[in-house]
DRENSE-140571 format. One line per 4 residues: number of its first residue (from 1); their letters; for each residue x, y, z of C-alpha. Coordinates in steps of 0.1 Angstrom, whole numbers, plus 5000, padded with zeros to 4 digits. Example, Ala and Ser with C-alpha at 12.3 -4.5 7.8 and 13.67 -1.06 7.14 Angstrom:
1 = AS = 5123/4955/5078; 5137/4989/5071
! end
This chain:
1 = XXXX = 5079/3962/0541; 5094/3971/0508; 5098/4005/0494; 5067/4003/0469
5 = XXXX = 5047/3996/0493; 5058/4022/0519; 5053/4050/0495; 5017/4030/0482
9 = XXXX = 5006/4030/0523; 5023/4070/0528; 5001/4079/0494; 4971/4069/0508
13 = XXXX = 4973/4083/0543; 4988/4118/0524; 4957/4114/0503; 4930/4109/0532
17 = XXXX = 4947/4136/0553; 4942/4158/0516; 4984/4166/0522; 4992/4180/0488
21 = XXXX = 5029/4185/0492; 5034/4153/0508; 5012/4138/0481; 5039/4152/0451
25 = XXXX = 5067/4145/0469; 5055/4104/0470; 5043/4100/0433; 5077/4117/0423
29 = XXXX = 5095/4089/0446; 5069/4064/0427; 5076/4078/0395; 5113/4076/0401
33 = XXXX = 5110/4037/0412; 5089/4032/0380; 5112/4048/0358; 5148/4027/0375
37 = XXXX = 5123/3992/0370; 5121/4000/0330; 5156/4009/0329; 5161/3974/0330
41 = XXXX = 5171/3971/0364; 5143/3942/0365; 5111/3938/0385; 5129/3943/0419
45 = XXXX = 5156/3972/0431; 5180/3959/0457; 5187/3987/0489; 5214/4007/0472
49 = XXXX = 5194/4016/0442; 5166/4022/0461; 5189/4049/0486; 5205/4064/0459
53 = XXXX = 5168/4068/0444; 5159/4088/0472; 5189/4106/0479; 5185/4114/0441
57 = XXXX = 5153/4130/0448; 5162/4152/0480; 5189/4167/0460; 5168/4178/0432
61 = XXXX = 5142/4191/0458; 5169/4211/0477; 5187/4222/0442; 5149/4236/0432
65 = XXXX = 5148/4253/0466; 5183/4277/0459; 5170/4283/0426; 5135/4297/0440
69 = XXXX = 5151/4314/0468; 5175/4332/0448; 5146/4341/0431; 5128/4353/0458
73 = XXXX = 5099/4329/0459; 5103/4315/0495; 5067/4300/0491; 5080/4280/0468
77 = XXXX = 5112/4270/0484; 5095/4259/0511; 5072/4234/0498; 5104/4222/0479
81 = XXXX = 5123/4216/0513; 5089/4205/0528; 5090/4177/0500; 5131/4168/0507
85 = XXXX = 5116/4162/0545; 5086/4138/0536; 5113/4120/0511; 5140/4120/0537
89 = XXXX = 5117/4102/0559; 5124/4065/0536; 5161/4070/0543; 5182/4047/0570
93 = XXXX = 5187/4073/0599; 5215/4099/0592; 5247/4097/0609; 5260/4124/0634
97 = XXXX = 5284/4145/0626; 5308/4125/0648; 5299/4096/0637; 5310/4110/0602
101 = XXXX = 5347/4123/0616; 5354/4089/0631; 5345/4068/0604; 5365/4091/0581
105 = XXXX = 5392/4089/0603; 5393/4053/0599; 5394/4053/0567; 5422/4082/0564
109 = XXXX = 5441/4056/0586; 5437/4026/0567; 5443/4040/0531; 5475/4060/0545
113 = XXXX = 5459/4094/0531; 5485/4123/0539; 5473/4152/0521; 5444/4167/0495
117 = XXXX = 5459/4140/0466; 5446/4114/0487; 5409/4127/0486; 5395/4106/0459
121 = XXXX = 5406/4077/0474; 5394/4084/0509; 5360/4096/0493; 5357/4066/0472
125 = XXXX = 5354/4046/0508; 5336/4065/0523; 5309/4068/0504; 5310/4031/0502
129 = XXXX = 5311/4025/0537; 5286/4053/0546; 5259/4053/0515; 5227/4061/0526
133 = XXXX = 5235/4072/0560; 5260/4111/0553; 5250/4133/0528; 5279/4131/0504
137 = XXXX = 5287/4174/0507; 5292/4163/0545; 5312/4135/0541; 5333/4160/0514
141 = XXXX = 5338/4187/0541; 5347/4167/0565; 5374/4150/0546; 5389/4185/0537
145 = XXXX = 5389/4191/0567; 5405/4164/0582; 5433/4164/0551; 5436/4200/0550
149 = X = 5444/4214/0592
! end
């Protein structure tokens, strides 16, 4: 099942079970598939648009979050990160942390990275190799990490 049609079939159960957060958090994906289709992208978005789409979305909805909670409106924030969650739900599963380190490793291995100068390159292929699956801040630290002991 595509996408489209995933959000079309969550819309309707959000809409039966009268899930108002839910509800925003799909017509905003919609919206946003919408929007990448007239951008001349074509009728159809291959896997990677589609991922960075979503991934697109989460980060504006946790972004909105800081911003209301260093506002002190938690009510707010929380439908915000309760809207990341229902979004989050259309990604590939996440990788563990470990899973993270040892493909980084890899990766460290096989472009000869030996210090912080090295970090572009690294992150280049990583994100590559693990788009969709790490959220990019994560894949970051860990590379710090790993460069920097």
């Amino acid at each position: 099942m595509k996408l489209e049609e995933k959000i079309m079939s969550e819309m309707k159960s959000a809409m039966k079970a009268k899930d108002k957060i839910a509800l925003e958090a799909l017509r905003a994906i919609k919206s946003a598939i919408l929007m990448a289709k007239t951008d001349g992208s074509g009728d159809e978005l291959d896997e990677s648009t589609e991922i960075a789409l979503l991934q697109k979305q989460i980060k504006m909805r946790k972004d909105a979050a800081e911003q209301f909670e260093s506002q002190n409106r938690k009510e707010m924030a929380e439908n915000e990160l309760k809207q990341a969650e229902v979004i989050e739900r259309f990604l590939p599963e996440q990788m563990s942390d470990e899973e993270i380190k040892s493909v980084v490793i890899a990766i460290i291995q096989e472009v000869g990275a030996e210090s912080m100068k090295d970090m572009g390159k690294v992150m280049n292929l990583a994100n590559e190799k693990m788009a969709g699956k790490a959220d990019g801040k994560t894949i970051a630290n860990m590379v710090k990490n790993l460069l920097n002991p």
